[in-house]
C-alpha positions as CSV (number, residue, x, y, z in Angstrom):
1,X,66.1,60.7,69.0
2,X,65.5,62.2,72.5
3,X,67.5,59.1,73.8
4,X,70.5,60.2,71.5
5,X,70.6,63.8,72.5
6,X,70.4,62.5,76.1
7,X,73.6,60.4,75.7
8,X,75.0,62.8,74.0
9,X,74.9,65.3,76.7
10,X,75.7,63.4,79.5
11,X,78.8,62.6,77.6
12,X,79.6,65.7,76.9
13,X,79.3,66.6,80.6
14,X,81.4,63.3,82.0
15,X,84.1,64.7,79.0
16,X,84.3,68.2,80.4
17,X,83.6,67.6,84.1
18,X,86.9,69.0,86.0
19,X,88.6,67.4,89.3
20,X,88.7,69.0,92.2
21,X,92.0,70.7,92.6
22,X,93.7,68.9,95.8
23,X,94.1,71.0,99.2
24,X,96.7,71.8,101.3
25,X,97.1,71.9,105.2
26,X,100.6,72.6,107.1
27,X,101.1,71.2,110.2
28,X,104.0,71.8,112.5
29,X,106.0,68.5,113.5
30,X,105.6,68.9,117.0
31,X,102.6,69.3,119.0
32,X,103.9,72.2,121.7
33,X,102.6,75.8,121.0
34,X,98.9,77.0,121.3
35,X,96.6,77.3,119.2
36,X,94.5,80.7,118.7
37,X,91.3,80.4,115.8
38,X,92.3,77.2,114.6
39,X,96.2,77.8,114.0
40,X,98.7,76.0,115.5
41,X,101.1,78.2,116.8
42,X,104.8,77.2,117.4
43,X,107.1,79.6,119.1
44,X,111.3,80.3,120.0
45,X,112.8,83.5,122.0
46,X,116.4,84.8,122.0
47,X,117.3,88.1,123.4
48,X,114.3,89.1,124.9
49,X,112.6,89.0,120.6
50,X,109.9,85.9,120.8
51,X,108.8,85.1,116.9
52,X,106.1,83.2,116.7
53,X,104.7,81.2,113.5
54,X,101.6,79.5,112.2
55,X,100.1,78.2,108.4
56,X,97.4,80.4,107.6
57,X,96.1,79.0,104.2
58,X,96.6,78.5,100.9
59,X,97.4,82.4,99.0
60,X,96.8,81.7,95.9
61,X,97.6,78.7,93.2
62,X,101.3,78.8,93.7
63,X,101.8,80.1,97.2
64,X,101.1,79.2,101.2
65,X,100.7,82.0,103.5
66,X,102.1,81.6,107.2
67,X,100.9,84.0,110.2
68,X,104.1,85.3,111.4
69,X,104.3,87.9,114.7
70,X,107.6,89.3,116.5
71,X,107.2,90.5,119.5
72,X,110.4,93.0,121.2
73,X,110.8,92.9,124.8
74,X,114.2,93.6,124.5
75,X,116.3,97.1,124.9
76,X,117.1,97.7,121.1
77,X,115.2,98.1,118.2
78,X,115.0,94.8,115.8
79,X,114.8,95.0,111.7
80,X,112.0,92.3,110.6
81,X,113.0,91.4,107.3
82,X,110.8,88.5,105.6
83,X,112.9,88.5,102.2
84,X,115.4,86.8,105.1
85,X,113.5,83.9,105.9
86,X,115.0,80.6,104.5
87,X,112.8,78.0,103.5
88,X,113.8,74.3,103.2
89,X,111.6,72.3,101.1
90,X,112.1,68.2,101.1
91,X,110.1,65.8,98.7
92,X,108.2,62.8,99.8
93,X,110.3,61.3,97.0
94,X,113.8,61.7,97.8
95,X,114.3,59.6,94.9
96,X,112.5,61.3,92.4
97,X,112.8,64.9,93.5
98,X,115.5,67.0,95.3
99,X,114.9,69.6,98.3
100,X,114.7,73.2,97.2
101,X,115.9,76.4,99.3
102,X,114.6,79.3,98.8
103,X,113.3,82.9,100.9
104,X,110.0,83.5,101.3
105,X,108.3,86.5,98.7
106,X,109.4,89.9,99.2
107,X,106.4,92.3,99.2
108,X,108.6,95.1,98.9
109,X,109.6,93.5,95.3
110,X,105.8,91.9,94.4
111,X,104.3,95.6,94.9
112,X,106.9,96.9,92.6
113,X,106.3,94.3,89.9
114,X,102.6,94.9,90.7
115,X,102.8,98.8,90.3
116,X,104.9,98.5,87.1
117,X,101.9,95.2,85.9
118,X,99.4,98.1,86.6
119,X,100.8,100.8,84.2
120,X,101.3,98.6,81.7
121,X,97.4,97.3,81.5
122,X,96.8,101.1,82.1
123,X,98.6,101.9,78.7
124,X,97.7,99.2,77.2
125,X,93.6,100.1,78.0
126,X,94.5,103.6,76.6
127,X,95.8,102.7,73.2
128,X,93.1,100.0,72.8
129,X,90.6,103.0,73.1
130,X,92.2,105.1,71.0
131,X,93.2,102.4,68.3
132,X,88.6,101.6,68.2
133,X,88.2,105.4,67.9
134,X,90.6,105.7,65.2
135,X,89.2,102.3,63.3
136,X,85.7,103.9,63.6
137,X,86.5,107.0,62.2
138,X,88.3,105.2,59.4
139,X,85.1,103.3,58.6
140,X,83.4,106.7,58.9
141,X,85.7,108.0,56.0
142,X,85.3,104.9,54.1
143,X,81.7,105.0,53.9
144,X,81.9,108.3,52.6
145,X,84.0,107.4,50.1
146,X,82.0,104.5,49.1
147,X,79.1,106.7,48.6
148,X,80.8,109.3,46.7
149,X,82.6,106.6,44.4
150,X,79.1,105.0,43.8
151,X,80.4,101.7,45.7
152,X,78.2,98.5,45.6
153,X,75.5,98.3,48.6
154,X,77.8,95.0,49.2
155,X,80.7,96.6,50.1
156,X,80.0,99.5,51.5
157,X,78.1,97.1,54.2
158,X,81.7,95.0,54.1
159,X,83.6,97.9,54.8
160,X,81.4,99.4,57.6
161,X,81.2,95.7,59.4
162,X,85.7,95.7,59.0
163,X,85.4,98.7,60.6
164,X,82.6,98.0,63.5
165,X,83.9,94.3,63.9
166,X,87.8,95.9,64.3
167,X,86.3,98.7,66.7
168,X,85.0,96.3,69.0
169,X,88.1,94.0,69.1
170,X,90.1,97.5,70.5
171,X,87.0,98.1,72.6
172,X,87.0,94.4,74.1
173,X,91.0,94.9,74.7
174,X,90.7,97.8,76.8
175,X,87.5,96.3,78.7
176,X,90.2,93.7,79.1
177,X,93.1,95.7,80.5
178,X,90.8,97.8,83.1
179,X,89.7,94.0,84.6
180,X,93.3,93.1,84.6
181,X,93.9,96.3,86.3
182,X,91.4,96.4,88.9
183,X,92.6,93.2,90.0
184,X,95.9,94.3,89.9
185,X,94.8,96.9,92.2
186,X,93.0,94.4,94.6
187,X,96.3,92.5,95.0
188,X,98.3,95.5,96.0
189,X,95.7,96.5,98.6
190,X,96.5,92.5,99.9
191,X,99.9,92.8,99.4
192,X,100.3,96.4,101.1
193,X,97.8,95.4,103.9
194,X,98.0,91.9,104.9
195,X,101.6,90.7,104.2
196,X,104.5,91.4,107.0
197,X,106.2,94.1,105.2
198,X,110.1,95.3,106.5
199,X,110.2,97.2,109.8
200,X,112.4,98.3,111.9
201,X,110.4,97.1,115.1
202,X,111.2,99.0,118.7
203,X,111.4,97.8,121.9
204,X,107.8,96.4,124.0
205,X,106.4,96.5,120.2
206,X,105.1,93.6,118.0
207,X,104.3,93.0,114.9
208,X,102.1,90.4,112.5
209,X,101.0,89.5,109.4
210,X,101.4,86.6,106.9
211,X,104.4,85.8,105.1
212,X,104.7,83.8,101.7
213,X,106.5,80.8,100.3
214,X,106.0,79.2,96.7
215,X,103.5,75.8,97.2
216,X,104.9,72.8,95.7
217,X,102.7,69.2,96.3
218,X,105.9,67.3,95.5
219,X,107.0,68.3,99.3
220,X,106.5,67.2,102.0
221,X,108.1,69.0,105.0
222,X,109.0,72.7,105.6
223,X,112.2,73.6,107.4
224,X,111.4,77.8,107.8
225,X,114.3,79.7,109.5
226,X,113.7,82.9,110.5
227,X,117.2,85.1,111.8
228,X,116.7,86.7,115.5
229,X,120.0,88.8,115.6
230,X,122.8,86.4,116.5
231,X,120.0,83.4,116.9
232,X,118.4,81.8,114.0
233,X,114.6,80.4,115.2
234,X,113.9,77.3,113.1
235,X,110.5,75.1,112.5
236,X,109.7,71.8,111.0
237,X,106.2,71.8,109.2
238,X,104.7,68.8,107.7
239,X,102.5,69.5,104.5
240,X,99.2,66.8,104.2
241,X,97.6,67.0,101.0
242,X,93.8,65.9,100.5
243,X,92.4,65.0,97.7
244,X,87.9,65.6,97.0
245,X,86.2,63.0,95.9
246,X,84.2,64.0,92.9
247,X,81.1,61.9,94.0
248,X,81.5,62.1,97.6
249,X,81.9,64.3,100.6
250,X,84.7,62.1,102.0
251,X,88.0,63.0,100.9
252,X,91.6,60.9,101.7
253,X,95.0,62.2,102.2
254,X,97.9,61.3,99.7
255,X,100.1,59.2,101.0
């Protein structure tokens, strides 16, 4: 028996056992730059504005984040706009899959969608609260009832369990929505904080901070163009995926 429940469990835990989820590093296709804490930095100039450009890590499930800083040395004041940096995405397979353009996010637009994702869960955390005080106090008045009418002991204990077991399904919605919106929360502080946000930059000023694009592990290179008034700076990046071994400390890279 002992034997059986052993099998049994080790089954259970080779069934449910999940992979490692694979992990991404960008690299730029050429080897000039410099490097500062382990990113690669590549670099262009035009007009006296020097943009320089670097993968920072993986944001998230469905986004890369770059290091980006703009540095003004010239005479005239410079808009850094990331909604305006184009993004060139080719597949490994050609074939299979076709290249995608896009602009990387605009955190103007995700704290928006944020603020708006807050107030909902807010509202949403409200009427849940209200809606368990309201089922309580119907299963207050029921129970009253009950009592008065001369109800069973069966259901009166049926219709004060409806009641609790309904209170605590409002109650465990609004526990719900204030977790959704202190996260929420967390994510604008990252958004508002750590993202390169649009500025009007002035002259012998810089500025830095990451910039993101959607992650796709069907692609293999990066073409990121970033407009320096009548220039346009663009980079090659080559994305290396690596895939954990379950059993093993060694990991291999996808061809």
């Amino acid at each position: 028996m002992k034997n059986i429940f052993l099998s049994l469990f080790v089954s259970a835990f080779l069934f449910v056992g999940c992979a490692p989820k694979p992990i991404v590093r960008i690299n730029p296709s050429t080897t000039q730059g410099v490097w500062l804490w382990g990113q690669h930095f590549v670099f262009d100039t035009t007009s006296n504005i020097h943009v320089y450009i670097a993968f920072d890590r993986e944001f998230s499930d469905n986004e890369l984040a770059f290091s980006v800083e703009y540095v003004n040395e010239s005479n005239e004041p410079f808009l850094v706009d990331p909604a305006q940096i184009e993004v060139v995405a080719y597949p490994f397979n050609s074939a299979k899959y076709e290249a995608k353009t896009y602009y990387a996010v605009d955190p103007e637009q995700q704290l928006l969608e944020t603020d708006m994702a807050i107030s909902r869960s807010q509202a949403q955390s409200k009427n849940s609260a209200i809606i368990a005080a309201l089922v309580l106090g119907t299963g207050f008045v029921q129970t009253v009832s009950d009592v008065s009418n001369n109800a069973s002991f069966e259901k009166q204990v049926l219709h004060q369990n409806m009641a609790v077991a309904g209170a605590d399904l409002a109650q465990a919605a609004s526990i719900t929505a204030d977790f959704n919106v202190a996260k929420l929360a967390n994510d604008r502080q990252e958004w508002e904080t750590q993202t390169l946000r649009k500025t009007t930059l002035p002259p012998n000023m810089s500025i830095q901070g990451r910039i993101l694009i959607p992650k796709d592990l069907k692609m293999i290179n990066y073409q990121i163009t970033i407009p320096l008034l009548e220039k346009k700076a663009t980079f090659m990046f080559e994305q290396k995926i690596y895939k954990p071994n379950v059993d093993s400390a060694k990991s291999r890279q996808t061809e």
